[in-house]
VMD Tcl script that builds the backbone (N, CA, C; Angstrom):
set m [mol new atoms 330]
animate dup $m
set s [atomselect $m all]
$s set {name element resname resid chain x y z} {
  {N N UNK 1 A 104.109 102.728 84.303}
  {CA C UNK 1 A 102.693 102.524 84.051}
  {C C UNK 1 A 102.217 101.344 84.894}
  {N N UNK 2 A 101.295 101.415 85.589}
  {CA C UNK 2 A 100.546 100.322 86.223}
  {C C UNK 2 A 98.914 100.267 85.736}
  {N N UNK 3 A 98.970 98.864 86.059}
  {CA C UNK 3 A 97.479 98.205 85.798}
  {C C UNK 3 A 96.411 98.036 86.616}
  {N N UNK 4 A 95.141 98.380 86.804}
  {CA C UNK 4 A 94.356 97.603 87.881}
  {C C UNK 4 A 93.292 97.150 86.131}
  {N N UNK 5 A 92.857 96.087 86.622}
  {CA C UNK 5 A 92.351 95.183 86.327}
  {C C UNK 5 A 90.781 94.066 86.809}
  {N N UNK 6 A 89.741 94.396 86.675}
  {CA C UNK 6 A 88.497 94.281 87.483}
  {C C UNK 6 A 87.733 93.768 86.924}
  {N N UNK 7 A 86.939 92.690 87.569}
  {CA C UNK 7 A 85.930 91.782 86.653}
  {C C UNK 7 A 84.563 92.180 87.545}
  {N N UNK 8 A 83.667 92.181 86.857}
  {CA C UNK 8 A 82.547 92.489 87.927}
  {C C UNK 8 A 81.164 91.528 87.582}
  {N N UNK 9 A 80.903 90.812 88.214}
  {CA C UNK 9 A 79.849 89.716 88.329}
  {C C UNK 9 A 78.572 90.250 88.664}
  {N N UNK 10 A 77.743 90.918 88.016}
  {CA C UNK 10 A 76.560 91.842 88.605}
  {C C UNK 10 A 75.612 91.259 89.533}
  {N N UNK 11 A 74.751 90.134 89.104}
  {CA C UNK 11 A 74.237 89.555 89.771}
  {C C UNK 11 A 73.384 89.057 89.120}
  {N N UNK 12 A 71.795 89.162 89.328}
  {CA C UNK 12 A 70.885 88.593 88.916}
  {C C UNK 12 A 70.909 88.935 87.447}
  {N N UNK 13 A 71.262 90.226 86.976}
  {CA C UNK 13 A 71.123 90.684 85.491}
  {C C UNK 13 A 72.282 89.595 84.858}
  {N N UNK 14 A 72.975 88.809 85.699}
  {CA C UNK 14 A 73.934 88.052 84.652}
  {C C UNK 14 A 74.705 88.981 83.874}
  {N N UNK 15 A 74.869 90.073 83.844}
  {CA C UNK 15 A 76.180 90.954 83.149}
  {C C UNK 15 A 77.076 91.070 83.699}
  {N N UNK 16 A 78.452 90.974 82.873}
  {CA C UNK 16 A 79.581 90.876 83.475}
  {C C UNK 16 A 80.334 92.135 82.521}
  {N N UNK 17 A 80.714 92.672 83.351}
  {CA C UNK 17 A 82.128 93.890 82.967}
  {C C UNK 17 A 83.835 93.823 83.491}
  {N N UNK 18 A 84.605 93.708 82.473}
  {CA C UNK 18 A 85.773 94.265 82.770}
  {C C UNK 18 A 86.251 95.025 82.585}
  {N N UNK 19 A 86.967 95.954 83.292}
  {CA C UNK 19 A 87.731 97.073 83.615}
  {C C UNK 19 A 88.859 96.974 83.582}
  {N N UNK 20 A 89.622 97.703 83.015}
  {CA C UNK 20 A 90.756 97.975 82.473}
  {C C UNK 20 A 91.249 99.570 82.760}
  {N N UNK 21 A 92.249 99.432 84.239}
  {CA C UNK 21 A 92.344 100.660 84.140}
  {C C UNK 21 A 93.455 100.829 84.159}
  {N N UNK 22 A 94.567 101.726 82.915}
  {CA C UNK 22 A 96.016 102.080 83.323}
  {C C UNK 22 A 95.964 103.572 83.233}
  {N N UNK 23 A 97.345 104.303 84.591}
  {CA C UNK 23 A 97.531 105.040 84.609}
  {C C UNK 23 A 98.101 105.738 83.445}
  {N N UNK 24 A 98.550 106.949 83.965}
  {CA C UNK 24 A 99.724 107.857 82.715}
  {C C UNK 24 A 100.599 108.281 83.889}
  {N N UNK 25 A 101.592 108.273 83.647}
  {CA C UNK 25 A 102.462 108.549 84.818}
  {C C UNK 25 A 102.749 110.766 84.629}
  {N N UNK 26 A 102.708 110.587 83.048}
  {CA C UNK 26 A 102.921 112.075 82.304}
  {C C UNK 26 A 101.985 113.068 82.968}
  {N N UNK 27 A 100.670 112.497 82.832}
  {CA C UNK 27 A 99.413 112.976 82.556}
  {C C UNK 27 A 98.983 112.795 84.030}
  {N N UNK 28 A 98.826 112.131 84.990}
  {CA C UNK 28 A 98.151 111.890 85.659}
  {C C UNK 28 A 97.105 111.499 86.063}
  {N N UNK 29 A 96.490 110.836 84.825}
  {CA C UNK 29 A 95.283 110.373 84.665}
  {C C UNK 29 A 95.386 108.805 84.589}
  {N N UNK 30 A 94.259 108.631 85.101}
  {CA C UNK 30 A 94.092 106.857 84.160}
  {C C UNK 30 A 92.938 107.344 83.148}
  {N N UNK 31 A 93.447 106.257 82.583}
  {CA C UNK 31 A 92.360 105.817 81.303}
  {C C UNK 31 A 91.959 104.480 81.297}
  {N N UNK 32 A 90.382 104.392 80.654}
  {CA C UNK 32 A 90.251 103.564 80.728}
  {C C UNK 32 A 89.234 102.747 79.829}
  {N N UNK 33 A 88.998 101.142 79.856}
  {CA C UNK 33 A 88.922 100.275 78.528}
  {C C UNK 33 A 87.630 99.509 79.092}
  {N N UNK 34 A 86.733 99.170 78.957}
  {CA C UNK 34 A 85.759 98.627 79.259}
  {C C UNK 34 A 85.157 97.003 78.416}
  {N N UNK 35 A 84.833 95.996 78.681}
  {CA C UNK 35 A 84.546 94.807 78.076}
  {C C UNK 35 A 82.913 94.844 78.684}
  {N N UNK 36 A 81.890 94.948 77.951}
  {CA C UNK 36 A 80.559 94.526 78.680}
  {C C UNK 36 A 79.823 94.419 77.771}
  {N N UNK 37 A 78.957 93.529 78.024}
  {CA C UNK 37 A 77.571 93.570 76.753}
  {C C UNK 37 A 76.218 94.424 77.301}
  {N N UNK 38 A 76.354 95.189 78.469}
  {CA C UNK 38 A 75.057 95.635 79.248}
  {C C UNK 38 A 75.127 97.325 78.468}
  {N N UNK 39 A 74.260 97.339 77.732}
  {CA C UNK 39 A 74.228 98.537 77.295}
  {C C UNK 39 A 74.395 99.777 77.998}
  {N N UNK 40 A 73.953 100.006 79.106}
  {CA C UNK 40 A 73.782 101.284 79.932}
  {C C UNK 40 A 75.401 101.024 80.979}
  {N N UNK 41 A 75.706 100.487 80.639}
  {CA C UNK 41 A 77.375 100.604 80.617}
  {C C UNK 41 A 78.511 100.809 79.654}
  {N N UNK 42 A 77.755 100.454 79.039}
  {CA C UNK 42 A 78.418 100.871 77.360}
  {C C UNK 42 A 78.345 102.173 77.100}
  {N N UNK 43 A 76.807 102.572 77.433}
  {CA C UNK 43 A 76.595 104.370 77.199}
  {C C UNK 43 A 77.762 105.054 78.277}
  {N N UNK 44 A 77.973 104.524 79.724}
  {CA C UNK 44 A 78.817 104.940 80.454}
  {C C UNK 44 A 80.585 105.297 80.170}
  {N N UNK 45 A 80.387 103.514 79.440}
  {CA C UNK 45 A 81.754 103.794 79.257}
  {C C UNK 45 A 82.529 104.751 78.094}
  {N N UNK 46 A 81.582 105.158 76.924}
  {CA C UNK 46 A 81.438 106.018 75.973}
  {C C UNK 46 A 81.684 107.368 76.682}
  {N N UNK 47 A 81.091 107.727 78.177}
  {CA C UNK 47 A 81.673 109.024 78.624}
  {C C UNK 47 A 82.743 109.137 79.663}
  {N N UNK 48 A 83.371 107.754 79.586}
  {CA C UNK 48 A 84.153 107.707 80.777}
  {C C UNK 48 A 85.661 107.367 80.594}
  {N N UNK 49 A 86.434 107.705 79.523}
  {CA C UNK 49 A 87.241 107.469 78.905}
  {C C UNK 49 A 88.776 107.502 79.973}
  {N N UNK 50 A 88.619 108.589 80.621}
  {CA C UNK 50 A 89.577 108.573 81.422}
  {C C UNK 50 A 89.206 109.519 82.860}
  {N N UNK 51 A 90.080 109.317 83.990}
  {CA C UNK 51 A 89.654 110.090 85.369}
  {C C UNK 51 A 91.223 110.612 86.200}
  {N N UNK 52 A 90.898 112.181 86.752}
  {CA C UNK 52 A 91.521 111.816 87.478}
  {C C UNK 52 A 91.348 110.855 88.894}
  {N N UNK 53 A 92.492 109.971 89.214}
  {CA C UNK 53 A 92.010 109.324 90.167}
  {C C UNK 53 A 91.994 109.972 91.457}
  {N N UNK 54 A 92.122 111.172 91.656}
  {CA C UNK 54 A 92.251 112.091 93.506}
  {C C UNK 54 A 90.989 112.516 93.481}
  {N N UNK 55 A 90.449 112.886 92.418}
  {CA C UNK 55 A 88.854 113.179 92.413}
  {C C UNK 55 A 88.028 112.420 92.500}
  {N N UNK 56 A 88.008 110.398 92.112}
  {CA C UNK 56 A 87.615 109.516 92.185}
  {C C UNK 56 A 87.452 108.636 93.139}
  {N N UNK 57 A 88.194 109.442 94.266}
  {CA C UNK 57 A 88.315 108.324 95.661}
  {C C UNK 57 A 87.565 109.314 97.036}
  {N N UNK 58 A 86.999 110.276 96.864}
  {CA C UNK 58 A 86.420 110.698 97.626}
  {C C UNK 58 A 84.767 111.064 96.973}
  {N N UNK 59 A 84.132 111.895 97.630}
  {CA C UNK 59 A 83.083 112.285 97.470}
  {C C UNK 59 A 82.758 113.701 98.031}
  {N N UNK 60 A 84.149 114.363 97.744}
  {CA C UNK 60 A 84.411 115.620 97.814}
  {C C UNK 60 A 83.763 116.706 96.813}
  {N N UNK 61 A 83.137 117.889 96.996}
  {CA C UNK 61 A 82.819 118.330 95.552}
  {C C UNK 61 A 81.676 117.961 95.155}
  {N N UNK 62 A 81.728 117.339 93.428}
  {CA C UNK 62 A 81.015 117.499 92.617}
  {C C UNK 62 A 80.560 115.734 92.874}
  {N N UNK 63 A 81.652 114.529 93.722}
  {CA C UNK 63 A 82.147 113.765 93.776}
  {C C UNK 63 A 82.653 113.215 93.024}
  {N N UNK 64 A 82.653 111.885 92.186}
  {CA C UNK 64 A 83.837 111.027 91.508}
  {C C UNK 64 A 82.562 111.272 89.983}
  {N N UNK 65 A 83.291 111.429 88.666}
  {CA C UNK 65 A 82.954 111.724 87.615}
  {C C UNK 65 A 82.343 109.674 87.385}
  {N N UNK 66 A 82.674 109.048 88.017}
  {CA C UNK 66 A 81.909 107.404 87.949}
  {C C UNK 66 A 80.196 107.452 88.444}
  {N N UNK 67 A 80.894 108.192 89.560}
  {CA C UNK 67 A 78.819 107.991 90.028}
  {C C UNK 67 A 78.022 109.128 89.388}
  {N N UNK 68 A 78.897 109.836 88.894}
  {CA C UNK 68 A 77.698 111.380 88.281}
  {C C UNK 68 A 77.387 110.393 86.938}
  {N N UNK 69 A 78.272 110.092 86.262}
  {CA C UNK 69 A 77.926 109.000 84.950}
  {C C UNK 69 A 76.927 108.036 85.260}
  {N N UNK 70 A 77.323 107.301 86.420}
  {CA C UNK 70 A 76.497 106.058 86.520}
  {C C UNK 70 A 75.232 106.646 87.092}
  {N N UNK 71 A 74.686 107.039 88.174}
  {CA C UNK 71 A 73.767 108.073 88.320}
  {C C UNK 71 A 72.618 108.580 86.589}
  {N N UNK 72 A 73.585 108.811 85.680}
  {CA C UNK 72 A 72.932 109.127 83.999}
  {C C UNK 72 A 73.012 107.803 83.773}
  {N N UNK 73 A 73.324 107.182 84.019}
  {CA C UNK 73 A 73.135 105.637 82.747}
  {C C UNK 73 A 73.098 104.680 83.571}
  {N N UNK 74 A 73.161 104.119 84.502}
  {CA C UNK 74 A 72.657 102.611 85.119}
  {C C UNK 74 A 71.365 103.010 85.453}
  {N N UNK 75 A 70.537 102.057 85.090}
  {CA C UNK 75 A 69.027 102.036 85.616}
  {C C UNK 75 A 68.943 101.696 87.038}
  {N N UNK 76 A 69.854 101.054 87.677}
  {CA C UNK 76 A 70.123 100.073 89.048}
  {C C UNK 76 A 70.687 100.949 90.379}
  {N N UNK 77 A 70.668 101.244 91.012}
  {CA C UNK 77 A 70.946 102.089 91.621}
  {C C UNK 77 A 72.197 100.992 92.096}
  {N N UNK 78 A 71.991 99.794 92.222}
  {CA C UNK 78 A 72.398 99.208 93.530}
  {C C UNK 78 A 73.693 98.645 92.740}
  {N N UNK 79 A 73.899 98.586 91.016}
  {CA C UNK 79 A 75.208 97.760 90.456}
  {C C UNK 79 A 76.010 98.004 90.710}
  {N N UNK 80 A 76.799 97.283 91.182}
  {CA C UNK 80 A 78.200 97.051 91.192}
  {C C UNK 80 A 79.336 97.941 90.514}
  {N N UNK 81 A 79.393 98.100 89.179}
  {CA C UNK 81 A 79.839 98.341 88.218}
  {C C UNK 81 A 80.944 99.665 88.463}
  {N N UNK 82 A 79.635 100.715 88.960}
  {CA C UNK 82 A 80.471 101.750 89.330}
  {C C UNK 82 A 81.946 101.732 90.461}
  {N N UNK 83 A 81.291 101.179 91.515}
  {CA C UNK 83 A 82.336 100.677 92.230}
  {C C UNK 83 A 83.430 100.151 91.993}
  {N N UNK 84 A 83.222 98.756 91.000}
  {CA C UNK 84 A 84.120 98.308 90.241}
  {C C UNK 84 A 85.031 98.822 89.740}
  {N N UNK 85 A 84.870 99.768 88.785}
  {CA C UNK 85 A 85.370 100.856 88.542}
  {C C UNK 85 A 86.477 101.559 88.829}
  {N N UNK 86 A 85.924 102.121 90.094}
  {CA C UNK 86 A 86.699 102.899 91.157}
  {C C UNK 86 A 87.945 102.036 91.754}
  {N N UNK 87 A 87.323 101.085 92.033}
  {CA C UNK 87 A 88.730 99.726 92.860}
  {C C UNK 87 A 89.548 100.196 91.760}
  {N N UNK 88 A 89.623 99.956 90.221}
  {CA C UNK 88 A 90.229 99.335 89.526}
  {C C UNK 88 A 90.970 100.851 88.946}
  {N N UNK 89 A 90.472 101.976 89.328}
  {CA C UNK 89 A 91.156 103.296 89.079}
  {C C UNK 89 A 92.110 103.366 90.508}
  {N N UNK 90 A 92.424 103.300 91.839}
  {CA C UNK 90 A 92.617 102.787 92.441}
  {C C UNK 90 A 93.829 102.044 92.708}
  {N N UNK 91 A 93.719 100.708 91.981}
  {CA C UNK 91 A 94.745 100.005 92.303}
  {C C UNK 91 A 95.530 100.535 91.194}
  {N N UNK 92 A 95.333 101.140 89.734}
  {CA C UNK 92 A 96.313 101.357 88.491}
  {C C UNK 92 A 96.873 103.099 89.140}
  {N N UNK 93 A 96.503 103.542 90.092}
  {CA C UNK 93 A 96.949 104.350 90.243}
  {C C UNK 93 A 97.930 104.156 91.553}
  {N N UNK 94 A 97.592 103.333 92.033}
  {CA C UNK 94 A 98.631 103.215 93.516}
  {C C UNK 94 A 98.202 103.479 94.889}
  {N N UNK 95 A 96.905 103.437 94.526}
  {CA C UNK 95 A 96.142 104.318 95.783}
  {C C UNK 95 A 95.458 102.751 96.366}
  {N N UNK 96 A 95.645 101.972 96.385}
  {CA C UNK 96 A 95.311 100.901 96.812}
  {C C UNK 96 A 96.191 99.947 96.693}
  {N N UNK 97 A 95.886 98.367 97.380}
  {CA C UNK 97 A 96.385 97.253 96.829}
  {C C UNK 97 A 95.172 96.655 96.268}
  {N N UNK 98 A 95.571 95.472 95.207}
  {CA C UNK 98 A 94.524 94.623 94.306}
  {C C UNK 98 A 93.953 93.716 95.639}
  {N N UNK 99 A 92.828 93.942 95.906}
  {CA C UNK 99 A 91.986 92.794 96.632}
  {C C UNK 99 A 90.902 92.890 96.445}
  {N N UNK 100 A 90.274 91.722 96.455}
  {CA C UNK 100 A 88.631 91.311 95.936}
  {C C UNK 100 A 87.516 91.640 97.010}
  {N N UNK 101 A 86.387 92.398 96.062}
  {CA C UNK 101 A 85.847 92.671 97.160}
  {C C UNK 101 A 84.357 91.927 97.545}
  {N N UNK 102 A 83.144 92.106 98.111}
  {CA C UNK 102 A 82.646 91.126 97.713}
  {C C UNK 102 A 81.245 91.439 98.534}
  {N N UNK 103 A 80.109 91.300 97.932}
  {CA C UNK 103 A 78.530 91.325 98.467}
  {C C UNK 103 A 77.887 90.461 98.323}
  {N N UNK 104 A 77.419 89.797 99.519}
  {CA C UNK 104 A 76.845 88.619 99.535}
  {C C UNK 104 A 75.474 88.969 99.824}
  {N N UNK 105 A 74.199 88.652 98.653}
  {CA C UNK 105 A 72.936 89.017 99.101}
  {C C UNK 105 A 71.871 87.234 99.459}
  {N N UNK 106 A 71.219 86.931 100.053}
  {CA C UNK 106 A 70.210 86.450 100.719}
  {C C UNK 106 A 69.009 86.846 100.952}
  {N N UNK 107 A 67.995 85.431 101.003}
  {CA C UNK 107 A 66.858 86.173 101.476}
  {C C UNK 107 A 66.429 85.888 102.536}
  {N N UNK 108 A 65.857 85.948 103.905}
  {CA C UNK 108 A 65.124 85.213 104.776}
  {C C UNK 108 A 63.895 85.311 105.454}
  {N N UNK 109 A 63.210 84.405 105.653}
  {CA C UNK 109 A 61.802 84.789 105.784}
  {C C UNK 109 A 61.659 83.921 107.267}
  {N N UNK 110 A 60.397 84.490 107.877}
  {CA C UNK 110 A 60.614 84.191 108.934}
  {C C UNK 110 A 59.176 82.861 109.010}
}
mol reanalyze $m
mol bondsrecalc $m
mol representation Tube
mol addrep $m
């Protein structure tokens, strides 16, 4: 069994989510555990219990059962969260290594 493990710093909304994702080695699935106080991630994570992860890393198909969810329940087009997500299905599955990823926004005016 392996772990990925994901903190996600949203941004201006100040919500923070952790992700908790372990595989099944049996099953082939991960499953997964969610920590957030942002409601429309909460509704998410209520339908997002577990994935396969070969369906989750492309955008093959129907694409990854994260963005069809998040797509229904984040108001934000632009959060993080989903992504988050995905890293963290990802690294508990083996399909990655754990590294941080990172969006730096600014404003500039001329």
């Amino acid at each position: 069994m392996m772990r990925g493990v994901v903190k996600v710093i949203s941004g201006i909304c100040g919500m923070i989510t952790e992700i908790r994702a372990t595989s099944d080695d049996q099953s082939g699935t991960v499953k997964l555990e969610f920590n957030t106080q942002c409601e429309n991630i909460q509704q998410l994570a209520n339908e997002l219990d577990a994935v396969n992860p070969f369906e989750e890393i492309a955008f093959r198909g129907e694409g990854p059962k994260t963005m069809r969810l998040a797509a229904k329940h984040c108001k934000h087009a632009a959060c993080p969260v989903p992504s988050g997500i995905i890293k963290a299905v990802e690294v508990a599955a083996g399909l990655a290594l754990p590294k941080d990823a990172s969006i730096q926004v600014s404003k500039e005016e001329d």
